[in-house]
C-alpha positions as a Markdown table, in Angstrom:
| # | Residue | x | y | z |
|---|---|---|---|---|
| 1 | Unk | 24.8 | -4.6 | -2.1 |
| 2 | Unk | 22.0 | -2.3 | -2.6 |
| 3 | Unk | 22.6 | 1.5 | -3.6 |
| 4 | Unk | 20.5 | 4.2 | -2.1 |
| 5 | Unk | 19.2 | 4.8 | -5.5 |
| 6 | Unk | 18.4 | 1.6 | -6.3 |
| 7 | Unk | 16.2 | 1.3 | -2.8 |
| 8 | Unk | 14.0 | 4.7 | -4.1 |
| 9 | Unk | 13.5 | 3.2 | -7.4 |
| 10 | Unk | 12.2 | 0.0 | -5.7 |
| 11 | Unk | 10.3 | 2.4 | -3.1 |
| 12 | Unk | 9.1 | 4.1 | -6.3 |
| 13 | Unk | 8.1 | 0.4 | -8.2 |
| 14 | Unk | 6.3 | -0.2 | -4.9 |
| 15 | Unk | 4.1 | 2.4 | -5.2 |
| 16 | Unk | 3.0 | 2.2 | -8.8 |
| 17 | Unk | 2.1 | -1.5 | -7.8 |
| 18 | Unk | 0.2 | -0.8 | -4.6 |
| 19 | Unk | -1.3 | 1.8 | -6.9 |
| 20 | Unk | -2.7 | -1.0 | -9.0 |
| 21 | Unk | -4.7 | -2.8 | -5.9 |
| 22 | Unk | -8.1 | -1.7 | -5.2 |
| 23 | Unk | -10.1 | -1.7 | -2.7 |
| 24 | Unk | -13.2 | -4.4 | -3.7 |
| 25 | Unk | -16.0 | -2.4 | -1.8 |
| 26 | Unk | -14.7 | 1.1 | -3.1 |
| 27 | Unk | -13.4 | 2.1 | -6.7 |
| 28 | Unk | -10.1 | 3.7 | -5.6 |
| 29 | Unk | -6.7 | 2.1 | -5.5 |
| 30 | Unk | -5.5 | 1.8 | -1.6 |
| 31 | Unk | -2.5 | 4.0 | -1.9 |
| 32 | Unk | -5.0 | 6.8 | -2.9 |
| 33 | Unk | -7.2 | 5.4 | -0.7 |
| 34 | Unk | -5.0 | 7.0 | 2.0 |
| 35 | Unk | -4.5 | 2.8 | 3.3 |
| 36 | Unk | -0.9 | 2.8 | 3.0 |
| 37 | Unk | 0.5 | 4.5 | 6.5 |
| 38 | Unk | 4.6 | 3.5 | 5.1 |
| 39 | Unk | 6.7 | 1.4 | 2.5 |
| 40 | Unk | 10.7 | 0.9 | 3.9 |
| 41 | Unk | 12.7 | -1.1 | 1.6 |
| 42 | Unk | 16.0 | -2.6 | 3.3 |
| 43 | Unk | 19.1 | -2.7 | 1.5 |
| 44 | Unk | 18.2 | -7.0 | 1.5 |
| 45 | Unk | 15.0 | -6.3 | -0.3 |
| 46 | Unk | 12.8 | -6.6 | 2.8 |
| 47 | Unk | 9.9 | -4.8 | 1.8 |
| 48 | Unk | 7.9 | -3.5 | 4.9 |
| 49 | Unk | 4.1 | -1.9 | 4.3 |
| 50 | Unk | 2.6 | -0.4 | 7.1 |
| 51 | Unk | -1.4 | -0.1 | 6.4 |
| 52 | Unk | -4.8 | 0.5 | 7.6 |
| 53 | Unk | -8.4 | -1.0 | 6.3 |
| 54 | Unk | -11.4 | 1.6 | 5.8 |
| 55 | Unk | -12.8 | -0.4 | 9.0 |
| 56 | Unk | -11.3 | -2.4 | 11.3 |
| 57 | Unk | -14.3 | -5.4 | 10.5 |
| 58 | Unk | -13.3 | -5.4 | 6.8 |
| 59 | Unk | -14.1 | -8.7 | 5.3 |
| 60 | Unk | -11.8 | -8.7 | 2.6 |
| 61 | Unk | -8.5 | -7.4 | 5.1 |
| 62 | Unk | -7.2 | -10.9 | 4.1 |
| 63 | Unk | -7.4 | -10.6 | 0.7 |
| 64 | Unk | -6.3 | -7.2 | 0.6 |
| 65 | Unk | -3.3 | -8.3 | 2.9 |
| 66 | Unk | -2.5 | -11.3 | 0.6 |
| 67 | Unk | -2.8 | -8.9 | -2.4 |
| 68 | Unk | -0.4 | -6.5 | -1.5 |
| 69 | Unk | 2.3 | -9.4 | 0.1 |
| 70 | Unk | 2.0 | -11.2 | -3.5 |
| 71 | Unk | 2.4 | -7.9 | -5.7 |
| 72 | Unk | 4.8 | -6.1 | -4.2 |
| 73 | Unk | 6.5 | -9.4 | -4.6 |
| 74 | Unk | 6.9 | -9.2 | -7.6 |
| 75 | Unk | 9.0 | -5.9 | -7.9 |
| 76 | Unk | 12.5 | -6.1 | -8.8 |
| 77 | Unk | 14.2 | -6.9 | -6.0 |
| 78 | Unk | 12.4 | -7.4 | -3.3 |
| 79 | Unk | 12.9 | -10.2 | -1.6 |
| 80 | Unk | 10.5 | -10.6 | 1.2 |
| 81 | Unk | 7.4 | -8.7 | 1.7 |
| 82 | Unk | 6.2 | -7.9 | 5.5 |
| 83 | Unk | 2.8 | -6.5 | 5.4 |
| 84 | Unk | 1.6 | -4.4 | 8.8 |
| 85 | Unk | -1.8 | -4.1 | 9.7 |
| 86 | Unk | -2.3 | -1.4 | 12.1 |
| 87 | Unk | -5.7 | 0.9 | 13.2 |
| 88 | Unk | -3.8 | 3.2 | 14.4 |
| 89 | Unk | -4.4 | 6.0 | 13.2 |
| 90 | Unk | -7.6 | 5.0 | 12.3 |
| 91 | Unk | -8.5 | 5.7 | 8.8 |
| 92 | Unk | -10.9 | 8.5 | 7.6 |
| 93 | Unk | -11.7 | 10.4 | 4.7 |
| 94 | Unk | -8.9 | 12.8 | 5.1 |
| 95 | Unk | -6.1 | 10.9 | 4.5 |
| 96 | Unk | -7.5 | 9.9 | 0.7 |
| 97 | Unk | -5.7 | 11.9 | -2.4 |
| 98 | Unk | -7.1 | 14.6 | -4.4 |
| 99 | Unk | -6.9 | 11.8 | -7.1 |
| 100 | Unk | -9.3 | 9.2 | -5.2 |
| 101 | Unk | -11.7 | 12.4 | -4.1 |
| 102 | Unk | -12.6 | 13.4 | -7.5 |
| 103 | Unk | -12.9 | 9.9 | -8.8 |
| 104 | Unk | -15.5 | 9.2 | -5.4 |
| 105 | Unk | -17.2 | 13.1 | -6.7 |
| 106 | Unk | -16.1 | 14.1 | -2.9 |
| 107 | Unk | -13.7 | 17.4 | -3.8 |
């Protein structure tokens, strides 16, 4: 069985991967990007990511989908990745990092 603590350190890995995806269109990683709404990790190793696109008519949603299902796949411990496309809310500007501001010269 899973420990609590071993469920934030995969929570943590998840991150630091999902930090390692970019956007193609836009230099910024999509957790900076403000595209990842919510990461749950089960006790099983389900991995759950609940994210947005910058616009709903993105042509690279399936890559960025099949990017994120194969990486955070590859964490210790996960066993399954379920990847949740949702609009709503609909992204904007304001839910991008101070990080990914400064690297786009918006702050």
């Amino acid at each position: 069985m899973t420990t609590p603590a071993e469920i934030v350190r995969m929570e943590q890995d998840v991150v630091y991967v999902l930090k390692t995806i970019f956007d193609p269109e836009i230099p910024v990683n999509i957790y900076d990007l403000g595209l990842i709404y919510e990461i749950e990790v089960e006790p099983d190793g389900v991995a759950t990511i609940r994210m947005t696109l910058t616009a709903a008519n993105c042509p690279m949603a399936d890559q960025l989908v099949e990017d994120v299902e194969r990486e955070v796949g590859k964490v210790k411990g996960v066993s399954e990745v379920s990847v949740i496309l949702t609009f709503d809310p609909a992204w904007d500007k304001s839910m991008m990092s101070d990080e990914a501001l400064l690297e786009l010269g918006l702050f």
